[in-house]
N, C-alpha and C positions, 0 to 999 in steps of 0.2 A: 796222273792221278785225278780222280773226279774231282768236283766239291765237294761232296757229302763227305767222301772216303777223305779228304784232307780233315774237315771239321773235325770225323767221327776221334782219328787218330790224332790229334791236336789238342782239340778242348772240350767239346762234350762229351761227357761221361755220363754213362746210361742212368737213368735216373729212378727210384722204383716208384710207382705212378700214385702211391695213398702214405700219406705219415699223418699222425692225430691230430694236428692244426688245421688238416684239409679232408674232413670225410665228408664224401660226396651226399651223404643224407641232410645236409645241412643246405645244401645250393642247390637240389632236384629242382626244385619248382620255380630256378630261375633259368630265362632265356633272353638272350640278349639277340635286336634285333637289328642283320648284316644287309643293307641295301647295295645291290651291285645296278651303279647304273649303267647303261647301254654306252659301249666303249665307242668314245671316238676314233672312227676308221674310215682309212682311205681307199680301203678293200674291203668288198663283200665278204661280212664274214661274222660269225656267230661268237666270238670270243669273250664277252663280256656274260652271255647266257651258258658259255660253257662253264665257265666260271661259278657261277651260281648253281649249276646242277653237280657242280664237284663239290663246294661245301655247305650244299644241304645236305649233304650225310655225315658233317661233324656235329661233336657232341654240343650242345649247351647254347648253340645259335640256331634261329629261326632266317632264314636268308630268303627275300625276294628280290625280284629281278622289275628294273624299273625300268620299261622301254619311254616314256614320255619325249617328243621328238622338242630338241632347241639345237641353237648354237652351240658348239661346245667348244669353240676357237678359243677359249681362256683357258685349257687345258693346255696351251703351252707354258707355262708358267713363268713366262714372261713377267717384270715386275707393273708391267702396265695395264695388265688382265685381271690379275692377282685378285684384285678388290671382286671381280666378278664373280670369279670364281668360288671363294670364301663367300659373297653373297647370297647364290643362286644354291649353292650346298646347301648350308642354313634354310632358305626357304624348304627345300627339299625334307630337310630334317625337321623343320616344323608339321611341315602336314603331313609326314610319313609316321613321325615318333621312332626313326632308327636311331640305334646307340649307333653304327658306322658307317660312312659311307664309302662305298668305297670309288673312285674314279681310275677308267684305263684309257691311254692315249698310244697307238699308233707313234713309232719311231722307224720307219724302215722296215727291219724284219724285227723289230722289239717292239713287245708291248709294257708300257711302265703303268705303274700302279699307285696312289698316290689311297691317302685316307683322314676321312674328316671325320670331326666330331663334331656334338652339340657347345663342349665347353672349352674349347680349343681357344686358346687367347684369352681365358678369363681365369680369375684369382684362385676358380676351384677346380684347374684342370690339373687331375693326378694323373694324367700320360705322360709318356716321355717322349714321342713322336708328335712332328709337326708335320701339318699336311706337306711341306716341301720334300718330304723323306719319301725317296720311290726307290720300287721295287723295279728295276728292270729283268723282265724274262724275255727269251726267246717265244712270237709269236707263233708260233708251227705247235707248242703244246698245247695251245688252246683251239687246236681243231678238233677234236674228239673227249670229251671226256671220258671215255672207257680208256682211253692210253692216258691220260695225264699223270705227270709223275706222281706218287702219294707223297713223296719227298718235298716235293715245290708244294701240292696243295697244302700240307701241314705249317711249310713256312710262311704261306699267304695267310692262313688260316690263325695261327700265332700271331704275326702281325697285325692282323684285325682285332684279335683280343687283345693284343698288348697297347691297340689305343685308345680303347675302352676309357671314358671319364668315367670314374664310378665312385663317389665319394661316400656313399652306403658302403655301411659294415659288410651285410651281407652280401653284397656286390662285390666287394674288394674280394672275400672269401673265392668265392663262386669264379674269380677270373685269374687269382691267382693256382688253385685249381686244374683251373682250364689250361694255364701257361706250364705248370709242371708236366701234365702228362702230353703236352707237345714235344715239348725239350725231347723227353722221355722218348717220344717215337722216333722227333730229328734225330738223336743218336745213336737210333738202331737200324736208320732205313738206306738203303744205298741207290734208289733207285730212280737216281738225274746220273747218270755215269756220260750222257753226253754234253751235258750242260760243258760250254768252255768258259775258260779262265775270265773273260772280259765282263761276267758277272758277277766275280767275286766280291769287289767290294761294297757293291749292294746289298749283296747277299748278307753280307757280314757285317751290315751295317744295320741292318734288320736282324741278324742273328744277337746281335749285341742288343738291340732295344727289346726283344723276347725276354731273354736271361735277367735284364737290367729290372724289367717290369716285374721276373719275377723276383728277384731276391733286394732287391732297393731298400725291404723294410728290415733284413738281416743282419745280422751281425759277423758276417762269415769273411775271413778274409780271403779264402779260398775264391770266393765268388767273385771275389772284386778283382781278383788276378785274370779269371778265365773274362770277366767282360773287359777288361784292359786287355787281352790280347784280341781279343775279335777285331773292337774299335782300332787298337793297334797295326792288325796285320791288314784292313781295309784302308788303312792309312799308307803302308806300306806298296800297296798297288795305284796307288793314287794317280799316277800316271794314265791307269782305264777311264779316266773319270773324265768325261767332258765336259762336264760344266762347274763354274767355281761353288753352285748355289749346293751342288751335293756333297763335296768338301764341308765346307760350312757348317752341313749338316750333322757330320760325322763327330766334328772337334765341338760341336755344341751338347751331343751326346757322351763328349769324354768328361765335359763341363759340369755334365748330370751326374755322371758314374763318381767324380771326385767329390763333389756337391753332397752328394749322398753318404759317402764315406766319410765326411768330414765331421758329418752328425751321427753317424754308425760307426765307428772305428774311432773314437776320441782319443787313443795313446798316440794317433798320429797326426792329428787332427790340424796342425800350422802346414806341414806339407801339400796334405789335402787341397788345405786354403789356398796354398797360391798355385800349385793346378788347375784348381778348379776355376782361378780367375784368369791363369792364362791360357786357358783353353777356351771359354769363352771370350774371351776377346778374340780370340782366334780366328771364333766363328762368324763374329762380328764385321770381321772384315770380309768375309766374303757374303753376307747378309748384311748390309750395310740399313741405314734407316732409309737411305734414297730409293732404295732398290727392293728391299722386302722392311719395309718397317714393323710387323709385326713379328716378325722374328725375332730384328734387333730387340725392340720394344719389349718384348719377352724376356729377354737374355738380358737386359739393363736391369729390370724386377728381378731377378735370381740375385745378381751382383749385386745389387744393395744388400740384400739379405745375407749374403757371403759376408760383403764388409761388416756390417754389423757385427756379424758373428764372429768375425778376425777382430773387432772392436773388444768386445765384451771380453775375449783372451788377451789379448795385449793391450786395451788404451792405448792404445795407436789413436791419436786425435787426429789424422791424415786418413786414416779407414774410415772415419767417422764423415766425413768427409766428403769421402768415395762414395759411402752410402746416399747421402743427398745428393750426389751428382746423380748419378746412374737414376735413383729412383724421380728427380726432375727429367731424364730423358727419356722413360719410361709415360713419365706424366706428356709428354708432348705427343706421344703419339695415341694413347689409351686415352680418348679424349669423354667430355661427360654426354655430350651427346651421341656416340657410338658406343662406348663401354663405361656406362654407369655403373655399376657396379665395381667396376676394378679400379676406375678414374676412383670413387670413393675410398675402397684402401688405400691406395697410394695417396690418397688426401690424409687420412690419419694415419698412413707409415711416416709420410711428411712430417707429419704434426708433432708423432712421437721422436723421429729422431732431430727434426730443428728445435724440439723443448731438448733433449739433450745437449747438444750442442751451442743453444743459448747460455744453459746452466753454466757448463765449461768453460765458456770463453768468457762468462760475465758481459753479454751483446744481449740489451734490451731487443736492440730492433728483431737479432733472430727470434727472442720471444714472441717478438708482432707478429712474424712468419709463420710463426710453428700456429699461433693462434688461430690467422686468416687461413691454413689449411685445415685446420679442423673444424672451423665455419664450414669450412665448403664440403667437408664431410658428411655434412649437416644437410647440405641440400638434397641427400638421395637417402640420410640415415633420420628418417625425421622421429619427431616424438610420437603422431599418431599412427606410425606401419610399425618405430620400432622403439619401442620407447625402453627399454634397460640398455642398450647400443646408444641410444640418443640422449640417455644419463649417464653414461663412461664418458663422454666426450666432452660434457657438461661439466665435469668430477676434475678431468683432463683440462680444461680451458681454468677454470677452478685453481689449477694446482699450479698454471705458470704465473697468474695475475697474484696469486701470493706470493711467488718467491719473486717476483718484482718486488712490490709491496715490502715487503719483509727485504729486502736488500739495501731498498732506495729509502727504506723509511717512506713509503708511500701510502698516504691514508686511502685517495682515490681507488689504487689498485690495488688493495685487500679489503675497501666493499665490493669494489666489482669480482671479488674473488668471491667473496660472501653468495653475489646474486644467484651464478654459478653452480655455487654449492647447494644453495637451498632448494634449485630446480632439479636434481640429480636424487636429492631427499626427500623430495617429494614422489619421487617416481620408484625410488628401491622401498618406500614405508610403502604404499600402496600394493607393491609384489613382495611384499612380506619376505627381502632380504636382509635378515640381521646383521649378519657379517657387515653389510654395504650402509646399513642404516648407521651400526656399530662406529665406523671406520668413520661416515661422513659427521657425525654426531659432534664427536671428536675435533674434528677439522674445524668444522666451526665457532668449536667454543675457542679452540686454540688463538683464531684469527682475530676472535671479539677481543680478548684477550693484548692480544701486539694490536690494534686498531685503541683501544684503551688506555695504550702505555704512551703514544705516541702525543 
C-alpha cells in the first residue's frame, strides 16, 4: 500500500475547501514570501530550483529561488553547526524579508528539507515546527518538475505554510485557509504510489504539524484524535528513524498537540497536563540543552506555562515549583544579549511566578527574587520605548514591597511600595487610563493608610 493510500484510508478525510470563518475575499491580497535556497549537493543537480518552479504555482505564496554561493556544511545539523546555521538563515531572512526559508541537504539518494522562520525561538513564534523537523524525500523526484508528484509538492507546500510565524489577525486567517484546502487535496491525491515505507515517519510527522496548525485553535475532539494518530503511528515506525534528534522532534509535537488540548478541551484538561509534560520531557532528552539548546530552551518555556497552568487547577505548590525551574532553564539559554526580547518575558514570567510563590511560602528573600527579575525586565522594557509595559511592572514591583510591608509590619517597605506606585500613576494619568488610574489611586491611599497606623 502507498503512503498516501495508507493516510487517505486511515485519517484524512476529505475536507470541503471554504466554511464562513475562512472566505478567501478576506486573505486575496495577502502573499507570503517562500525562499528556496540552492540545496547542498554533492551531485550536479538542479533540485532546489526544481523545487521552486513546482511551488510557484501554489496558491497564496510568492517563491524565489536564492542561488547566492557559501558554505553550506552546517546543513548537517550537527549540534556544533547549529548556531551557524540559525545564524546565516536569519541573515538571509533579513535582507530577503521571507516569511520561510526553506533549506535542502543531500543524504545519499535523500534530499531532506529543513524550514526557518524570522520568529523561530522567540516569545511570538505561533508555529509548531522547529527548524530541526525534516522532511526526508527520495532525491530522483526532484529531477524534473513536470513528474513531481502533486502529492509530495502539496505536502512540501503545507509544510511551508504550517511554519509561517504570523501573529496578525489577518495572517493567521489567510494560512489557516491556506492549510485547509492542502489537507483537502492530501486526502484526495494518490499520486507518490512509489514513495517506500522508510519515509513514513517523516511524512507523518509533517502530516501531523499541517493538521496540528490547522485546528490548534479548535475545539474539536475529533481533530485531536486524528493528529494523535499521525504523531502516533510515526512513532510506531521509529525504528526508520536514524537519528535521536528526529525522535525528539516528533514527541515534542505530541507535547504541542496535548498542550493545546489542555486549554481547548478543558473537561479533560489534568490528563492533557500530564501528557503534555511527559511528552515533552521526552523530547528533551533526545534535544538535550548540550546538544540543541534551543530546542530544549523552548520546551523548558512551554512547561513552565503547563505547570502554571496545572498550578492554578490544583495548587499543587510542587507545580509551582516546576514552573520556576523550567522557566530558570529556559532563562540560561535565552540569554539578553542574544534574545532580548524573550530573556525579557521570561524576566517578568520570573517575576510573576517568584511573587507567587514568595506570597505562599511567607520567604521574604523569594520576594527579593521575584523583584530583581522584574528589574531586569526593565532593562529592555523601558519607560521611554514603553512606558504602560514599564508602568505594569512598576505597579508589580509596587505590589510585592507592600505585602512585605504589610506582613513584617514594615514602614521602609510600603514607602518603597508608595515610590513604585506613584511612577506607574504617573504614566496610566498621562495615557488617560481610568481603569489603572482608578485601581492605582486606591492602592495608595490604602498604603498611606497601614504606613499611618504603624
Amino acid at each position: 500500500m502507498s503512503i498516501v493510500n495508507f493516510l487517505k484510508q486511515t485519517f484524512l478525510q476529505p475536507q470541503t475547501a471554504e466554511t464562513p470563518d475562512l472566505v478567501p475575499e478576506a486573505v486575496l491580497n495577502i502573499n507570503f514570501k517562500i525562499l528556496v535556497v540552492e540545496f547542498a549537493d554533492n551531485v550536479e543537480s538542479n533540485c532546489g530550483e526544481t523545487l521552486a518552479q513546482v511551488l510557484k504555482t501554489k496558491e497564496g505564496i510568492s517563491v524565489y529561488y536564492f542561488t547566492e554561493s557559501f558554505n553550506k556544511s552546517f546543513l548537517n545539523l550537527e549540534s556544533r553547526t547549529l548556531f551557524d546555521l540559525i545564524d546565516k538563515g536569519q541573515d538571509i531572512i533579513d535582507k530577503s524579508g521571507a516569511d520561510v526559508l526553506i533549506w535542502g541537504y543531500r543524504e545519499g539518494e535523500k534530499i531532506r528539507l529543513n524550514f526557518q522562520t524570522n520568529l523561530q525561538y522567540e516569545k511570538q513564534d505561533c508555529a509548531f515546527t522547529s527548524l530541526l523537523d525534516s522532511l526526508y524525500l527520495p532525491a530522483s523526484i526532484f529531477e524534473n518538475p513536470n513528474t513531481f508528484p502533486s502529492s509530495i509538492s502539496n505536502l512540501v507546500y503545507g509544510a511551508a505554510i504550517s511554519s509561517l510565524n504570523t501573529p496578525a489577525k489577518t495572517k493567521k486567517i489567510q494560512k489557516r485557509y491556506l492549510l485547509k484546502k492542502i489537507i483537502n487535496k492530501l486526502s484526495a491525491d494518490n499520486s507518490a504510489k512509489s514513495l517506500s515505507i522508510e519515509y513514513l515517519p517523516y511524512i507523518m510527522n509533517f502530516l501531523g504539524i499541517i493538521y496540528l496548525s490547522y485546528c490548534a485553535d479548535q475545539e474539536q475532539e475529533k481533530d485531536f484524535k486524528i493528529v494523535k494518530n499521525l504523531f502516533d503511528t510515526a512513532l510506531k515506525h521509529q525504528d526508520l528513524i536514524k537519528s535521536p534528534i528526529h525522535l525528539g522532534c516528533i514527541y515534542y509535537h505530541l507535547g504541542q498537540l496535548y498542550d493545546s488540548a489542555s486549554r481547548k478541551l478543558n473537561k479533560r484538561a489534568t490528563p492533557f497536563y500530564k501528557n503534555a509534560i511527559n511528552s515533552y520531557r521526552l523530547a528533551q532528552k533526545y534535544l538535550s540543552k548540550y546538544t540543541y539548546p534551543y530546542d530544549y530552551g523552548f520546551i523548558s518555556y512551554k512547561l513552565s506555562h503547563l505547570y502554571h497552568d496545572y498550578w492554578k487547577q490544583k495548587e499543587d505548590l510542587q507545580a509551582l515549583r516546576d514552573a520556576v525551574f523550567n522557566l530558570r532553564e529556559a532563562e540560561k539559554i535565552f540569554t539578553y544579549t542574544q534574545f532580548p526580547e524573550l530573556w525579557a518575558a521570561i524576566q517578568g514570567e520570573l517575576g510573576h511566578l517568584l511573587s507567587l510563590l514568595g506570597s505562599l511560602t511567607s520567604s521574604e528573600e523569594i520576594a527579593g527574587i521575584a523583584i530583581s527579575c522584574y528589574k531586569n525586565q526593565q532593562k529592555v522594557i523601558t519607560e521611554r520605548r514603553d512606558p504602560l509595559d514599564w508602568a505594569i511592572i512598576q505597579e508589580n514591583i509596587g505590589d510585592i514591597y507592600c505585602r512585605i510591608g504589610k506582613s513584617n509590619e514594615d514602614k521602609t517597605s510600603l514607602e518603597d511600595s508608595l515610590e513604585y506606585f506613584h511612577d506607574a500613576l504617573y504614566i496610566f494619568e498621562n495615557m488617560n487610563i481610568e481603569e489603572n488610574v482608578k485601581r492605582l489611586t486606591s492602592k495608595i491611599a490604602l498604603t498611606e493608610r497601614q504606613i499611618n497606623n504603624l
